[in-house]
C-alpha positions in Angstrom: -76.9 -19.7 182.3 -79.2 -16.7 181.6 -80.0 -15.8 178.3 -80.0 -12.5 176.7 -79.4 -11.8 173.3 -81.0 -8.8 170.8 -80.8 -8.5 166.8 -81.8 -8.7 163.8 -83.6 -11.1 161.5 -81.5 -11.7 159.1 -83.3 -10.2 155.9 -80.5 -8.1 155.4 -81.4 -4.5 154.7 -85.3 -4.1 154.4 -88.3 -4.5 156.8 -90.4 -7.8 155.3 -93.3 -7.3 157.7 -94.6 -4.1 155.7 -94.4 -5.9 152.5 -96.0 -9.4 154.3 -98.7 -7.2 155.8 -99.6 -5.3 152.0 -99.6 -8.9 150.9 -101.5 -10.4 152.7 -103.9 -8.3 154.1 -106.9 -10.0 151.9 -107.1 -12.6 153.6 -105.6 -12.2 157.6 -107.9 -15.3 158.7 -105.5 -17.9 157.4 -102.9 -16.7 160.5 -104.9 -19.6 162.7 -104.7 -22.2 160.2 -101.1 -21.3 160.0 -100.2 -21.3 163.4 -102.7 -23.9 164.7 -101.1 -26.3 162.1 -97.8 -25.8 162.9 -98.7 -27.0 166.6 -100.1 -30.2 165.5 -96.9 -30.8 163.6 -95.4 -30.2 167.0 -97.5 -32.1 169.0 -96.8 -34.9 165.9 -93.4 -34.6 165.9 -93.1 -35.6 170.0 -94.9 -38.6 169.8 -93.1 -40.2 166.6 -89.7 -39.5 168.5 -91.5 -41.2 171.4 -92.2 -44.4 169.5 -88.9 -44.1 167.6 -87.6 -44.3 171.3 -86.0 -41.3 170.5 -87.7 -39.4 173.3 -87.8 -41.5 176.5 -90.0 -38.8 178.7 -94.2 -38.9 179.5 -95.5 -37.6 175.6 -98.8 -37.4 177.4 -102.6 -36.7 175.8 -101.9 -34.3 173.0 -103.3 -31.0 172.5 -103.1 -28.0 171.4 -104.9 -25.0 172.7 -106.2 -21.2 171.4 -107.1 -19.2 174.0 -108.7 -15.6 173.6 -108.0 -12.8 176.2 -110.3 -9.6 175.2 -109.1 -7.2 178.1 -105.4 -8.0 177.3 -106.1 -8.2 173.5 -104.0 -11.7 172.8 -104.7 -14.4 171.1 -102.7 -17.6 172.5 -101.4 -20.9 170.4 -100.3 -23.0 173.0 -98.7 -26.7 172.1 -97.5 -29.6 174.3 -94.9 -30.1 171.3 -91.7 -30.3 170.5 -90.4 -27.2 172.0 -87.2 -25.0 170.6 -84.2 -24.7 172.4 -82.4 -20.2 172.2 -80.5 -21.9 169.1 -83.3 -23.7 167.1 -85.4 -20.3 167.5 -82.7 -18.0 165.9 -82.3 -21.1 163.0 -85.9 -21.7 162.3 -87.5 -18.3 163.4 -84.8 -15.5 162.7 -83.3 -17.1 159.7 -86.4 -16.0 157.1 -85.6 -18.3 154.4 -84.7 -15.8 151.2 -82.2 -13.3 150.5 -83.9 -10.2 151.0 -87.1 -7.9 150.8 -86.2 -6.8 147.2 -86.2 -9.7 145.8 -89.6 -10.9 147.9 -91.4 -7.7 146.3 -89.9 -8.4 142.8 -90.8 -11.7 142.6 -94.5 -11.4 144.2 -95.7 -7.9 143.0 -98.2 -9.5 140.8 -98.9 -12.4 143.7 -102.9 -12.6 143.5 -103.6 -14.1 146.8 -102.1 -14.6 150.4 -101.8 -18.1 149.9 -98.8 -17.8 146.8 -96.5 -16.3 148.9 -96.8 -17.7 152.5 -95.1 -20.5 152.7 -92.7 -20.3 149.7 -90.1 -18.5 151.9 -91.1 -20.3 155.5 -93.5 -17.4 156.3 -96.3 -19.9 157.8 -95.2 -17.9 161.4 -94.8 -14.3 160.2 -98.9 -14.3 159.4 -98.9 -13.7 162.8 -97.7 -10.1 161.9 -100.5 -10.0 159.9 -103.0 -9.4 162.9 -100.5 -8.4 165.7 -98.2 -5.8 166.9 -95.8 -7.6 169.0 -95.8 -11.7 168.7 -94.1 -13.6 172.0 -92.9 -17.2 171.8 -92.3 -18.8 175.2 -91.0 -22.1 174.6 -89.2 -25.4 176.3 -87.6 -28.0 174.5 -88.0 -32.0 174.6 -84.6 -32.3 175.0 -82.3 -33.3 178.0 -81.7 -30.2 180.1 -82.8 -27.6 177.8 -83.5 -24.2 178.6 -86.9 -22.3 178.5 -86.8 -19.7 175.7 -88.6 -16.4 175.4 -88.6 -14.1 171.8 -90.2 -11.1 171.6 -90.3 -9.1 168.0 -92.6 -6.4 167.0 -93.1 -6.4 163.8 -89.7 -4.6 163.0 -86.6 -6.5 162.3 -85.7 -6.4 165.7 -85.9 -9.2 168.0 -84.9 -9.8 171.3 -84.4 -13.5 173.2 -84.4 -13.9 176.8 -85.2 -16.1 179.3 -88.3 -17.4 179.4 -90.6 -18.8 183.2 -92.3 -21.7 180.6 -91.9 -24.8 183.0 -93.4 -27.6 181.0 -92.7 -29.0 177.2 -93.9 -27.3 173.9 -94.2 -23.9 172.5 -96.7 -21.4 173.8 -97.9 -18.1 170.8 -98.9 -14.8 171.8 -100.3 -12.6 169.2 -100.8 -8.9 171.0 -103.5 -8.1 168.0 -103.5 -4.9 166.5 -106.1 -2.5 166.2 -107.0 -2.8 162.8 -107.9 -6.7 163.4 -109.9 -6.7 166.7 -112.4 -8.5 165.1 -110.4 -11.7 166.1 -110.7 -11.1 169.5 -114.4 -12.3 169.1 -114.9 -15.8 170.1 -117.8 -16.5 167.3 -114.7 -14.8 164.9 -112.3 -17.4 166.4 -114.5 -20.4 166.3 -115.9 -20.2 163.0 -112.4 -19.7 161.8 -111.2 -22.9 163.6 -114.7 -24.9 162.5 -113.2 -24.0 158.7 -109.7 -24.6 158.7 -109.2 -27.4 161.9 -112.4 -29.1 161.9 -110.3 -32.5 161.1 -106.7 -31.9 162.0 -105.2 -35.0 163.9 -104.6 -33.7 167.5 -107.3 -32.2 169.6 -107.8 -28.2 169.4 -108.9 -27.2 172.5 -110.8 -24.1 172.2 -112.1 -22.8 175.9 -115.1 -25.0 177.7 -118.7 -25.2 176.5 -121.8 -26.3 178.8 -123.3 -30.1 178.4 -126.0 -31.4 179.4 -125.4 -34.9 181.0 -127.8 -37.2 183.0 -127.5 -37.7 186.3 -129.4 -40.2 188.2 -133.3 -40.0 188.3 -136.4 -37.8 189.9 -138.9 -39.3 192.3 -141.0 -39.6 188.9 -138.3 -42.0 187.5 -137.3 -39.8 184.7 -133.7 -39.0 184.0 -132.1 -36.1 185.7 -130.2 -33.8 183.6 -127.5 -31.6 184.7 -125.3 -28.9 183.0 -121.2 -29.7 183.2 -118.5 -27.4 181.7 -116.3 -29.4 179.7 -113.5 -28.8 176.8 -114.5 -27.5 173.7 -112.5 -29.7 171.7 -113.2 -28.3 168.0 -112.3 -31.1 165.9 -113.0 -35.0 164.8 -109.0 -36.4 164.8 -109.9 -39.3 162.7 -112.5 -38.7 160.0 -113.9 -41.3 157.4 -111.3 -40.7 154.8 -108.3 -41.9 156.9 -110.2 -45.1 157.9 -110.2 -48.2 155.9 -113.4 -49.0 154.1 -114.1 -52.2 155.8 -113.6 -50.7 158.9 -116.9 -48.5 158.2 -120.8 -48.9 157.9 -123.1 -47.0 155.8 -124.2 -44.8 158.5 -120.5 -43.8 159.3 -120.6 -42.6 155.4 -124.2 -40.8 156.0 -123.2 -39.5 159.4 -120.4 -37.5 158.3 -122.6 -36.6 154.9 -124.4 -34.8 157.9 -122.0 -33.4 159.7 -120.8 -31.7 156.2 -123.6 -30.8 154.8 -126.1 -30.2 157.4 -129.4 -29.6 156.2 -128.9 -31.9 152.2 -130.9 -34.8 151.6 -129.0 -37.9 152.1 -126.8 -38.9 149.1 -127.6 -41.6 146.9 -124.0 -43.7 147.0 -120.4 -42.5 147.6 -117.0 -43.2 146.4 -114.1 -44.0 149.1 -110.7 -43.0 147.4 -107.7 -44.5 148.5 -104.6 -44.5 146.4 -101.1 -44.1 147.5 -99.3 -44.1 143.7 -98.0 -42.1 142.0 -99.6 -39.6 144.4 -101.2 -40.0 147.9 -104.9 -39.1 147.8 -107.9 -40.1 150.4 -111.1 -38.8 150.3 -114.9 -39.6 149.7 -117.2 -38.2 147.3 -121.1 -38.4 147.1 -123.7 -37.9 144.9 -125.4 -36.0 145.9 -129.9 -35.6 144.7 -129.8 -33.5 141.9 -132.8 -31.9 140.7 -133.7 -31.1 136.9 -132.9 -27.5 137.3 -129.4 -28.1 137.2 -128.2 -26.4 140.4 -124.6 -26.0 140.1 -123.6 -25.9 143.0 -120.1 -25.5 143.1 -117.5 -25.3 146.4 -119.4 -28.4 148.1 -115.8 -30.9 147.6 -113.3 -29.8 150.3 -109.7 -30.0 149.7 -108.0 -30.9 152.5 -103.7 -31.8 152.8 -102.8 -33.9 156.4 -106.3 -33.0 157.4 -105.9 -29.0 157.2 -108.5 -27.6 155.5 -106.8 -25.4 152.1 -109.6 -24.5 149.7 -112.9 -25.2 148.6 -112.2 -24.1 145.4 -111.4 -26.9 143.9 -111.8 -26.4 139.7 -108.8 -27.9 138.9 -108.5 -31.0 140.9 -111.6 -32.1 140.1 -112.9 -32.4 136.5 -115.7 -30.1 135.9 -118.9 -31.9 135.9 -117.7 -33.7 139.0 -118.2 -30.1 140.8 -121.7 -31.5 141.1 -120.0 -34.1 144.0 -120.1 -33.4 147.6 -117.4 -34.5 149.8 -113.5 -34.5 150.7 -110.6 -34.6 149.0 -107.1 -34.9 150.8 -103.9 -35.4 149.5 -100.4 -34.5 150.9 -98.9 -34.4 147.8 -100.8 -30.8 147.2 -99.1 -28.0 149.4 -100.8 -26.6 152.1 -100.1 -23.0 150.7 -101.6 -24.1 147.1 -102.5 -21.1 144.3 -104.2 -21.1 141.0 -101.1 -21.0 139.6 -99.8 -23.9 141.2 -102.6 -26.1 140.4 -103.1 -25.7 136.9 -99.5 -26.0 136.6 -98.8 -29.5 138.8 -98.6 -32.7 137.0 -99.6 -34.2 140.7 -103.0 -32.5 140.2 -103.6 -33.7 136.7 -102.7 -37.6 137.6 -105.5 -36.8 140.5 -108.3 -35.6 138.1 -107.6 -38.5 135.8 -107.5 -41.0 138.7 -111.0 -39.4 139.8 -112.5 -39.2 137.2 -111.7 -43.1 136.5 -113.2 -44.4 140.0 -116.2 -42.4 139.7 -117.0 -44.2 136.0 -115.5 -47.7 137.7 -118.3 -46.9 140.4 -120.8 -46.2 138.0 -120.4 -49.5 135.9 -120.3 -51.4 138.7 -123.5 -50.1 139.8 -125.1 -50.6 136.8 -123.8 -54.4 136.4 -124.5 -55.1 139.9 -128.1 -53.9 140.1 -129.7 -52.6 137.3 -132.9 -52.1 138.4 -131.7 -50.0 141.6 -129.0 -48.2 139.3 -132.2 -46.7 137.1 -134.6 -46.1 139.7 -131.7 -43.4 140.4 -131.1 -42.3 137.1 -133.2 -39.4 137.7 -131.0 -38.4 140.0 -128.0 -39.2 138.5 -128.2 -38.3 134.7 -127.7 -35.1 134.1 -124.4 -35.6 136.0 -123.4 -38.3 133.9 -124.4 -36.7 130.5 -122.6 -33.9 131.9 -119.5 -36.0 132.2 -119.8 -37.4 128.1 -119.7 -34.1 127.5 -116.9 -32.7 129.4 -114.8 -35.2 129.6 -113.6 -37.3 126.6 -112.4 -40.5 128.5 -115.6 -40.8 130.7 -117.5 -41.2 127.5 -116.0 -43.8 126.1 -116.5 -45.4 129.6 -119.9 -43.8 130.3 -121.6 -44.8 126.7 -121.7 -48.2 128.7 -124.2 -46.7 131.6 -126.2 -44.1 130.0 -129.4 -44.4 129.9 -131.9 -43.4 127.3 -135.6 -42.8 128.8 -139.0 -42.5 127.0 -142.1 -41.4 127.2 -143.6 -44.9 128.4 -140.9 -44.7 130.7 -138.9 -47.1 129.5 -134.9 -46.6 129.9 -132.5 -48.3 127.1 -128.5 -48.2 127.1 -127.6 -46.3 124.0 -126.6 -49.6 122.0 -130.4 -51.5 123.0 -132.1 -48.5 122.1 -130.3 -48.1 118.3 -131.6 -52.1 118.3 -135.2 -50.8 119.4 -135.4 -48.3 116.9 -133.7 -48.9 114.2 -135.8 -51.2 112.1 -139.1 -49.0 111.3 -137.3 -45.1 112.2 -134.3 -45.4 109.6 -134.9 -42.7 106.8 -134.5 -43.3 103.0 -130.8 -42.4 103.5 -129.8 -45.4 106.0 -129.8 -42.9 108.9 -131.7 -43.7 112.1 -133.7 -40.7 113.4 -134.0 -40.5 117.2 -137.2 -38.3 118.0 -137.6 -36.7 121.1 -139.6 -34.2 123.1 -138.5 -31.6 126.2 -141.7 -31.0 127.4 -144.2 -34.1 126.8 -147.6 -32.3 127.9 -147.0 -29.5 125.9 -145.7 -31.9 122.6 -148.7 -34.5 123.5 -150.3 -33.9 120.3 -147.1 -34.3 118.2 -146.0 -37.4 120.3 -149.2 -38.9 120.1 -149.2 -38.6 116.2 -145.4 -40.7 116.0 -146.9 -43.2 117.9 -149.7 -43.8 115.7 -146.5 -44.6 113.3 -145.5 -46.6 115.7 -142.4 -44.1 116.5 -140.4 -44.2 119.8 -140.2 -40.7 121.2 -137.4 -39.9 123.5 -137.8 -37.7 127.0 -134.3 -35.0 126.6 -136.2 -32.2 128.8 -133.0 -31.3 131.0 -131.0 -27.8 130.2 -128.0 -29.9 129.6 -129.8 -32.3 127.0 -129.3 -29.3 124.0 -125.5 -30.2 124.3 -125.9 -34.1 125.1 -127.6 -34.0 121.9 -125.5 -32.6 119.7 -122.9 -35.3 121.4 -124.7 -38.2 120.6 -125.3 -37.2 116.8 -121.0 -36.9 116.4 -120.3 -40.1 118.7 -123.4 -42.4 116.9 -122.9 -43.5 113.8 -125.1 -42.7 111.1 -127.9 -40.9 113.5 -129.5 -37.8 113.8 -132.0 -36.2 116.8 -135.0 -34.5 115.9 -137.7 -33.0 118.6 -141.1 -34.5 117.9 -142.7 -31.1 117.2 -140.1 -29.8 114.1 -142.1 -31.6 111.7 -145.1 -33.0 111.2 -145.0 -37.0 111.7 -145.0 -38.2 107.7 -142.0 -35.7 107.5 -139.6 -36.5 110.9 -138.6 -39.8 108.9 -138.0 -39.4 105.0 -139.2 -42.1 103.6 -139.3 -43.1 100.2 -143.6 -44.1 100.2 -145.1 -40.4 99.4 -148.9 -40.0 100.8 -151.3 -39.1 97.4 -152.3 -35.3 97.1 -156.6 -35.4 96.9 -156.0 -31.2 95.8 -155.4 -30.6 92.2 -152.9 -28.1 91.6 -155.2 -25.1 91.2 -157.0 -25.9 94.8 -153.4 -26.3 96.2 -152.7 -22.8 95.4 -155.9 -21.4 96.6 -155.5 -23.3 99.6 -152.3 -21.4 100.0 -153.7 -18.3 99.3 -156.5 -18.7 102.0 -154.3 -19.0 104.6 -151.4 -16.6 104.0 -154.4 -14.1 104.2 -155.1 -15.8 107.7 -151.7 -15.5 109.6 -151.6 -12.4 111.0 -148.0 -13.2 112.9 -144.8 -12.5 111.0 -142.0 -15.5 110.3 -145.1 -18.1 108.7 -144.4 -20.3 106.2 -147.3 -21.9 104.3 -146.6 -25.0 103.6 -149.7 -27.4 101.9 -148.9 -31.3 102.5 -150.5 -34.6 101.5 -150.9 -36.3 105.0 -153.2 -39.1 107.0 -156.8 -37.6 107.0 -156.3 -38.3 110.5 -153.5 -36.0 111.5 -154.2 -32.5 112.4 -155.6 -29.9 109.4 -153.0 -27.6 110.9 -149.5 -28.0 112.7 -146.9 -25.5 113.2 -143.6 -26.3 113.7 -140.0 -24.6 113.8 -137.3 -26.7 111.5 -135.2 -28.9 113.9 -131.6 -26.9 113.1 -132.4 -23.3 113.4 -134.6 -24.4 117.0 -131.6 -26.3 118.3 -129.1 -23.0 117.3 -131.9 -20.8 118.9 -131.6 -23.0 122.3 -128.1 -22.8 122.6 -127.8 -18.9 122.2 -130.3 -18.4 125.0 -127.7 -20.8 127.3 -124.8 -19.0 126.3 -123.5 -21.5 124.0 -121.7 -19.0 121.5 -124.2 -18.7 119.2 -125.7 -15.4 119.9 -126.1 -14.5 115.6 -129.1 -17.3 116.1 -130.2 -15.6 118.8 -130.7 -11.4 117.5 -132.4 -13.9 114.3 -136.3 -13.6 114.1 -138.4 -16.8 114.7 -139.6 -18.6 111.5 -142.2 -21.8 111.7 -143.5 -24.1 109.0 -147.4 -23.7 108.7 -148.1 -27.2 107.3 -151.8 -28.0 106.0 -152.8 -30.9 105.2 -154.5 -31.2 102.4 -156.1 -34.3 102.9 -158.1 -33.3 106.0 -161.7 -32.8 105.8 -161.7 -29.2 107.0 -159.6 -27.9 104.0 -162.2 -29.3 101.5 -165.1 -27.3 103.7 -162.7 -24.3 103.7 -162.3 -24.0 100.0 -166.5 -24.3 99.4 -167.2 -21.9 102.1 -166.9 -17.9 101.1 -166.4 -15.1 102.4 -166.1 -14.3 106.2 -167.1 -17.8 106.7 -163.7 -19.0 104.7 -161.4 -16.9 106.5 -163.0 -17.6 110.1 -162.6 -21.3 109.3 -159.1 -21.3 108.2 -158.2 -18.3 110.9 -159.3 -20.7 113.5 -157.6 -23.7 112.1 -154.3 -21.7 112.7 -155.3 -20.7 115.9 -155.8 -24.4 117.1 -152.3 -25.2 115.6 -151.0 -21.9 117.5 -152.7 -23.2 120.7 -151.2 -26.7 120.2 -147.8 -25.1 120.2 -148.7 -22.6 123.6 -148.1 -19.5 120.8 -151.7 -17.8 121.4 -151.5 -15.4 123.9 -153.5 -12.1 124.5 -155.8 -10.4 122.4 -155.2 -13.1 119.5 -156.3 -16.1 122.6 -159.4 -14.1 123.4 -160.7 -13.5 119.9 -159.5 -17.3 119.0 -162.6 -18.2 122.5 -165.1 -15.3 120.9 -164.6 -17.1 117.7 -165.0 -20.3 119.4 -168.3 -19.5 120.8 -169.9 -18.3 117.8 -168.9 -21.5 115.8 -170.6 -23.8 118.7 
């Protein structure tokens, strides 16, 4: 029987492909991943009816093909599928899923993205009207004594089905591409698109030859013989890591396909296989990856994959936030292939997913930790800022996390957060039962103010990464009765209150000449003169900025929302002490003398805290020179 039939979609009264074209014009690339993946579900579909016993003839090596032809301008999908008989084209082809154009507009007018509105009618094969004028299909179906098919349609809601010359099983795709998208008829275009979206899809994707280089025999020398072959350029790995079973891999399978993701990182530290099947299906593996102190946030390194196609890389709301910082794969059926913002923060599937991650990644960490401590904080370094991120993103891995963290200090010793309340708490509680923590964000420029807590025998604390303002401010609402003070916002005698109060050696008088003396002295604005009774030891002068309005300052300058601290001028304590030898010279020298002494007092203390700069640092060495 010969076929010949002509008509019309059935989308009633309006032309779709004007409206799928507008739509989706942003992003044309995703016609491949579209068509490509409907071949593997082709190519699938065969070989489970063969082991069904469903389908008794040869299934054969799957594969599907794209071929480019630049003189002819097409673009081939070609399948050793399924196939469709005349009828199952005008059912699965023809019969465009919705009732009509009006109702497509109305409902996706405000549609950001391509990928909201292919798909939700069946459109998957009508991006192919995206890139070409006229799209063939010449098919032949599996089944007993079918006929080969040919449909035609270009771009109109006409179609027309004949006959087609197709003399072996499957479905063959010819896109005649249009002139506005001739940039697909590049083979580096092609490629990279297919290294994106098929680089892991479960039947080979054959994608013309490349040239290998392959040994063959030896020289008169000995030494292998190399010689060039044309073979397949199959695209894709069909069975990646993630749909293995753990024990069926080694370390270097993990690191190998760390590589082949991520081709020029520095290995990972350790990695996380996922592997759930309810309430949702999810595979995948994460890594840490090294992250340095600057906090590079690099985001778009997790891959989200469903059945192996490649959707996004934006992957915000499957993943918890500070697990951005991951690298890896996620892949879960349960997320549809044509996924959109929307969708996602909508989809109780994707919220079960965070939690579930965001679980194995703390059960990963505490075993770590319990199994090896020693190995878990040589990579502290690495991994802290990741999991202070964590405590402070994420409510539930804190109470899991306040297990593992690690506390570090300036000995480089590391404490979890309950051993280091033990270490400190007996000599740095204050008069009002609260234990002060003290650290410093930059030890060698704090040395001085660090070195004067440990002559009280103070623990100061190393917080020096740009998420530590925020971890911070966590730990003084999650710990009881604590508070966090940065080594250089007081002088040592005054970081823990204590009830013991060091004796004055100035009378009252001398205290307010003292006072006097160097208010005259302090030529920048936002000084405080402060005189206190401290060890003769300590320095005669130390400049510091109260602990509060620092720590508001810091956050305004990340973006933390408090940008009225920001436009709000700098103010420091001056603190003298009045017990240091240098203030009783200063108050019996006169004159020019006087103020020189006390002028460079407050320049050392400026030094101390990196403030001198300029004009004021080059007087401060003239000065220097003539005191010597």
């Amino acid at each position: 029987m010969s076929i010949q039939e002509k008509g019309n979609i059935s989308i009633h009264t309006e032309n779709i492909f004007p409206i799928i074209k507008k739509f989706l014009y942003s992003d044309n690339e995703i016609f491949l991943r579209e068509l490509v993946s409907n071949a593997v579900d082709a190519v699938q579909k065969i070989k489970r009816l063969g082991s069904l016993g469903q389908f008794n003839g040869e299934v054969g090596q799957p594969l599907v093909q794209v071929a480019v032809d630049k003189e002819a301008k097409t673009i081939t999908i070609s399948d050793n599928g399924l196939g469709m008989t005349a009828e199952e084209i005008k059912k699965y082809i023809n019969q465009v899923a919705f009732s009509g154009a009006s109702e497509f507009v109305e409902k996706f007018k405000d549609a950001k993205d391509a990928n909201e509105i292919i798909g939700k009618f069946g459109l998957g094969f009508y991006s192919a009207f995206m890139v070409a004028d006229l799209v063939e299909i010449n098919t032949l179906s599996y089944q007993d004594g079918a006929e080969p098919a040919r449909w035609v349609c270009d771009g109109s809601t006409e179609f027309e089905i004949t006959e087609s010359t197709k003399t072996t099983r499957g479905t063959d795709i010819i896109l005649h591409v249009n002139k506005d998208s001739e940039e697909f008829l590049e083979e580096s275009k092609l490629q990279e698109i297919l290294d994106k979206y098929a680089k892991f899809l479960p039947v080979p994707i054959k994608f013309g030859t490349k040239t290998e280089s392959v040994e063959d025999g030896v020289d008169e020398e000995g030494k292998a013989k190399y010689n060039d072959v044309e073979v397949d350029n199959i695209i894709n790995t069909t069975n990646p890591i993630w749909t293995k079973a753990p024990a069926d891999l080694s370390d270097e399978d993990y690191l190998n396909f760390y590589r082949e993701l991520y081709p020029f990182s520095e290995e990972p530290l350790f990695w996380i296989h996922l592997n759930v099947d309810y309430p949702f299906n999810l595979t995948g593996v994460l890594y840490f990856p090294k992250l340095k102190n600057d906090f590079e946030m690099q985001r778009n390194k997790i891959k989200l994959y469903s059945r192996q196609v490649f959707i996004t890389d934006e992957v915000k709301d499957i993943v918890p936030e500070f697990l951005m910082l991951l690298h890896g794969v996620i892949d879960s059926p349960d997320i549809p292939l044509n996924v959109s913002r929307s969708f996602l923060q909508a989809d109780s599937n994707v919220k079960k997913i965070n939690n579930y991650i965001t679980k194995k990644v703390a059960d990963k960490l505490a075993e770590l930790f319990a199994k090896d401590r020693k190995a878990y904080e040589d990579k502290w370094k690495d991994i802290g800022i990741f999991v202070k991120y964590g405590m402070i993103s994420e409510e539930k891995f804190y109470d899991k996390a306040k297990d593992f963290a690690l506390l570090g200090n300036t000995k480089n010793e590391l404490f979890t957060l309950p051993e280091y309340k033990e270490k400190v708490a007996p000599l740095q509680t204050d008069k009002n039962g609260s234990v002060v923590y003290l650290y410093t964000n930059d030890a060698s420029k704090q040395d001085a103010f660090i070195q004067s807590a440990n002559k009280k025998d103070y623990d100061v604390l190393v917080l020096d990464s740009p998420i530590d303002n925020h971890f911070i401010q966590q730990l003084e609402q999650k710990l009881e009765k604590t508070s966090i003070k940065r080594v250089d916002s007081s002088v040592a005698d005054k970081l823990i209150e204590k009830d013991e109060v060091n004796e004055h050696v100035l009378s009252e008088e001398q205290v307010k000449e003292v006072t006097t003396i160097f208010e005259k002295a302090i030529t920048k604005p936002g000084m405080q003169v402060e005189i206190v009774a401290l060890n003769p030891d300590e320095l005669p002068v130390t400049i510091t900025m109260d602990e509060f309005m620092r720590r508001m300052k810091d956050m305004a300058a990340m973006g933390g929302g408090m940008g009225f601290y920001g436009q709000m001028p700098d103010s420091y304590k001056v603190a003298i002490n009045g017990n240091h030898k240098l203030v009783s010279k200063i108050l019996k020298a006169e004159g020019e003398e006087q103020s020189n002494l006390a002028k460079q007092a407050i320049d050392l203390a400026l030094l101390a805290q990196g403030m001198l700069t300029g004009a004021e640092l080059t007087a401060f060495v003239s000065r220097s020179v003539e005191l010597i």
